[in-house]
C-alpha positions in Angstrom: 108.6 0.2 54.0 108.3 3.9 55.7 105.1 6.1 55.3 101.9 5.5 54.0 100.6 3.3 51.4 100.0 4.8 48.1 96.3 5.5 47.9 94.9 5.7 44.2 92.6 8.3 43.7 89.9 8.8 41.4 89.5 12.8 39.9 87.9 13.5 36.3 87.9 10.0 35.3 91.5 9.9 35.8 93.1 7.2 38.2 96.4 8.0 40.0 98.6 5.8 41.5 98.5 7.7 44.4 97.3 11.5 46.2 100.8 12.7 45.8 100.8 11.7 42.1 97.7 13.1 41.2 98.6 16.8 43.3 101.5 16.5 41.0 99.5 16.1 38.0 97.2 19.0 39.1 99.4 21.4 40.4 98.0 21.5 44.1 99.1 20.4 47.4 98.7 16.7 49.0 96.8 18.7 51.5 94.7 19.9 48.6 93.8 16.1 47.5 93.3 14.7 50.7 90.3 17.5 51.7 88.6 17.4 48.4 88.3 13.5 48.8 87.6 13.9 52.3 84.6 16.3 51.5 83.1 14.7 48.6 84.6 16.8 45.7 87.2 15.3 44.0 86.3 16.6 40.5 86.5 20.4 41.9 90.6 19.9 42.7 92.5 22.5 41.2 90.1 24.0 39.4 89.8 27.7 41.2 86.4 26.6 42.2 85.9 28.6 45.1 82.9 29.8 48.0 81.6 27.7 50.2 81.4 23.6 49.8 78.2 21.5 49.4 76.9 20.9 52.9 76.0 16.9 52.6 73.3 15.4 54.3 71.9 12.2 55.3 67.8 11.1 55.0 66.6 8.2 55.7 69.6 6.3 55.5 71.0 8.2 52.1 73.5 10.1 51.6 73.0 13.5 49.8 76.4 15.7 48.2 74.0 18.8 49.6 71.2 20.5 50.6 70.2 21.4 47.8 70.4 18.2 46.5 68.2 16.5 49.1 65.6 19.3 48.6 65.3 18.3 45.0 65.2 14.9 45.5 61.9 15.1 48.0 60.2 18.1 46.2 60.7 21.2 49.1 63.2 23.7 49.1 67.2 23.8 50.6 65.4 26.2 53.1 63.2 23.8 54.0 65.7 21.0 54.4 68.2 23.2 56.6 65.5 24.3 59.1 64.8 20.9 59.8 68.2 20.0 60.2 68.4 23.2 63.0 65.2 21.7 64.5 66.8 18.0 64.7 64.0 16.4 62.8 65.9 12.3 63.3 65.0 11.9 59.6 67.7 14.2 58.1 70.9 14.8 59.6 74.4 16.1 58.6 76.0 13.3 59.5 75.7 10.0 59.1 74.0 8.0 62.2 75.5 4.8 63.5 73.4 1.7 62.3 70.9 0.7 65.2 
């Protein structure tokens, strides 16, 4: 078989056979598909949802879909959580850290 394995993909509670067949459904590029999934935002695909994507982060060992997100979650503000991920506090990261 040539190419690569149909992947099925999950957006809006639909499931596709595959990331071509659901570009096709929604009138976007495979490109398109494969970077929403790959950022965590499969349910904004050809939408017109535009400005700048959720900046996840990682604290503790969870994963958050943004800043803001993680803010809420601990009771500060996105400000709060940003400045200590410019400060490198090892608690919150933007990625996620290799298990120890």
């Amino acid at each position: 078989m040539k190419g690569a394995q149909p992947n099925p993909t999950l957006i809006r509670g639909v499931l596709y056979p595959s990331q071509k067949a659901a570009a096709q459904a929604l009138n976007v590029t495979e490109a398109a598909i494969s970077l929403a999934l790959s950022e965590g935002r499969p349910d904004t695909v050809g939408l017109g949802v535009t400005g700048a994507p959720h900046k996840p982060c990682y604290m503790n060992g969870r994963r958050f879909p943004s800043r803001k997100a993680a803010a809420e979650a601990i009771g500060c503000t996105r400000a709060a959580i940003s400045r200590a991920i410019g400060q490198g506090k090892a608690e919150i990261t933007t990625r996620k850290r290799a298990s120890a």
